[in-house]
N, C-alpha and C positions, 0 to 999 in steps of 0.2 A: 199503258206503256211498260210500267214496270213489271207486269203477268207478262209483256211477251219477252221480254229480256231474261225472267225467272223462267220461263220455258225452252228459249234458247240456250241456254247455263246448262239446263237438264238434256238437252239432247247432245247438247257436244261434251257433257262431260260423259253420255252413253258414246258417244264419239271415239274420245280421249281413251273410255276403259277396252271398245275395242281395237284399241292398238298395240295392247298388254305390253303396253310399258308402264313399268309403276314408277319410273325417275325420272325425270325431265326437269332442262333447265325450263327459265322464262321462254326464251329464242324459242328452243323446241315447240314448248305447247304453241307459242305463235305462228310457227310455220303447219302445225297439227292445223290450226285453227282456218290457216288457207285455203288449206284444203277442203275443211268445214262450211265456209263461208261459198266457195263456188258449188257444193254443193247442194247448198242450200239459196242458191241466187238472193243471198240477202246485205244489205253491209255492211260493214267490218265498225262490229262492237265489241272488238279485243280486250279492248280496259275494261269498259264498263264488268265484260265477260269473265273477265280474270279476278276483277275484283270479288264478282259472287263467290267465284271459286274458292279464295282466300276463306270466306268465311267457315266454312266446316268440309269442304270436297277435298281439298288440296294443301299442304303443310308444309312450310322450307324446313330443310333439311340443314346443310352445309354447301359452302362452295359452289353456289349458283343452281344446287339442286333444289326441286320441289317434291314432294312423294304426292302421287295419285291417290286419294283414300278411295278403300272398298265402302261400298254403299252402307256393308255394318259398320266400317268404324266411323264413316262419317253422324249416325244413325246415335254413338257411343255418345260422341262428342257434343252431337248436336242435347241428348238427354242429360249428356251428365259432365260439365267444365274440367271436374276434376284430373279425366280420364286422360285428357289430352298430353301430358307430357309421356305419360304411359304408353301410349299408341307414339308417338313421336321415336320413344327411344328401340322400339319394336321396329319402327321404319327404317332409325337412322343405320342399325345393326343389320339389317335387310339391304341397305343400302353398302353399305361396308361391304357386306360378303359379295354383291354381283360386281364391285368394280374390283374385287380380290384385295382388302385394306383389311388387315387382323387389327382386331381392336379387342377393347375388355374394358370393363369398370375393375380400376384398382385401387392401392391406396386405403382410404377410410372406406369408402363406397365400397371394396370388395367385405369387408369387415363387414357392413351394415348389411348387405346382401346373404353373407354368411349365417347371420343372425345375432354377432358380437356386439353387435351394438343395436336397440332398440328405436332408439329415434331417428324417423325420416330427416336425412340429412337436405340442407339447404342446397349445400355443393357437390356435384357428382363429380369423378372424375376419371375418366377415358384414358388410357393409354391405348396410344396406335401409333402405326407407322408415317404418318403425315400430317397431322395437325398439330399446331401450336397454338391455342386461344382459346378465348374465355366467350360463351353464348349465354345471353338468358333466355329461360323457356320458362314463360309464365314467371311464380314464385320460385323459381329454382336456377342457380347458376350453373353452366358445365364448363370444368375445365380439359380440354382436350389436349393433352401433353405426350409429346413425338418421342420412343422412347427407339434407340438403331434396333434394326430389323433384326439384330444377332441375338439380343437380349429379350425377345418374344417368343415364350415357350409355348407352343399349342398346349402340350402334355398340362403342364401348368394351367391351364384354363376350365373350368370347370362351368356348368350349364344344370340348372333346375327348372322341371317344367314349372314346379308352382310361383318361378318369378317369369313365366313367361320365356323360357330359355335365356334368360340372360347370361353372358356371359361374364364370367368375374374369376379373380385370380385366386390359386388355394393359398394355404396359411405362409407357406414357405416366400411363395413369390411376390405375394403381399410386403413382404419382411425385408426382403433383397429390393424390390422396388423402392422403400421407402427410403433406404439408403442411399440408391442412387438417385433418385428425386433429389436429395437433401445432398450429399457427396457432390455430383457433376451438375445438377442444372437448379441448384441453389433454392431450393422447393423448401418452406415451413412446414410441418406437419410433424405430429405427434409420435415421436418414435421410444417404441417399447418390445421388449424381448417374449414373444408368445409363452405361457408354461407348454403349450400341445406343439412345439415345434418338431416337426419331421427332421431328424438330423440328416438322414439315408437321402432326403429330397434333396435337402441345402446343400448335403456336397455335388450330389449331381445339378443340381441348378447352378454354384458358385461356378461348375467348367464352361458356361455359357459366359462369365462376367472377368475370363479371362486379359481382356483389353482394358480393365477398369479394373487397377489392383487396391482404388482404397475400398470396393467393398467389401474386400475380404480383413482388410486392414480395419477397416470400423466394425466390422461384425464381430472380429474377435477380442477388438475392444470392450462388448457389449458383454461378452458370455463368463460365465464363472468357469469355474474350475472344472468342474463335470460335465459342465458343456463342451469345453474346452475340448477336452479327449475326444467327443463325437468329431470333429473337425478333423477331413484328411488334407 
């Protein structure tokens, strides 16, 4: 019983990948599965089906989405536990770009992406255009924090292949974010003055933070005297 159940799983998840959709909510794959189900004149073992899925085929995302894994990264996850938040954040950022949502890892996680800081942080944290909340994935908290769509600099975003394309913020917008984190939406986090700060950046990024006058108000709190003069 349970070889034809594990055999049914493998054919509709061959099912599922030729519909090349890689996001789907539950609903969806359920209604996929209809269609699977009359095609296969057999009856409807949705759960039981879903749940195999669950184990290394299929991965929630956000927001009632699931991502589809490719046959290697299930292949990844099924060899090595580790791997799994890692393929997770590669979907979730895959997922973000097809529904047009700019996101980034900012904050500390931009820093530790950078290479500023050496140890794998516990908490990652997301800045985009719509989310507000906290997920755990495995060993690792994400905080996903809604920053307005005026204060999300593409330019500012910067991308290495050896993290996998991640996205993450440069040194300047790191700097401005933390402010407003901490400034408007009352965010803890460690706030300190870069020595490598792009003055030329900060003022072109500060015209984006024109509707939020204490960032500018707390930044030049922060800066000495020769900093100071860089400020237009």
């Amino acid at each position: 019983m349970e070889d034809n159940l594990n055999n049914e799983t493998e054919r509709f998840l061959e099912y599922l990948i030729e519909k090349q959709k890689k996001y789907l909510t539950r609903n969806e794959i359920s209604l996929i599965y209809e269609e699977f189900q009359k095609l296969w004149k057999q009856k409807n073992n949705f759960n039981k089906i879903f749940d195999n899925l669950r184990k290394n085929k299929i991965l929630f995302l956000i927001d009632k989405n699931w991502c589809i894994l490719t046959k290697e990264e299930s292949l990844i996850i099924k060899r090595d536990k580790s791997m799994y938040n890692s393929i997770f954040f590669q979907n979730l950022f895959g997922y973000f770009k097809e529904v047009n949502i700019r996101a980034y890892f900012g904050l500390a996680s931009a820093e530790y992406f950078k290479g500023n800081s050496w140890q794998s942080p516990h908490t990652f944290y997301i800045i985009n255009e719509k989310y507000h909340l906290k997920k755990k994935i495995k060993n690792q908290t994400i905080i996903f924090i809604k920053f307005p769509e005026g204060i999300i600099i593409e330019n500012a975003i910067l991308h290495k292949d050896s993290l996998d394309a991640k996205p993450f913020s440069d040194n300047e917008k790191t700097f401005l974010d933390k402010i407003y984190y901490i400034e408007y939406l009352k965010g803890k986090i460690n706030l300190f003055v870069p020595d490598s700060l792009n003055f030329e950046k900060i003022n072109l990024y500060l015209s984006f933070y024109k509707k939020y006058p204490f960032i500018r108000s707390k930044l030049i709190s922060l800066l000495d005297e020769e900093q100071l003069k860089k400020i237009r």
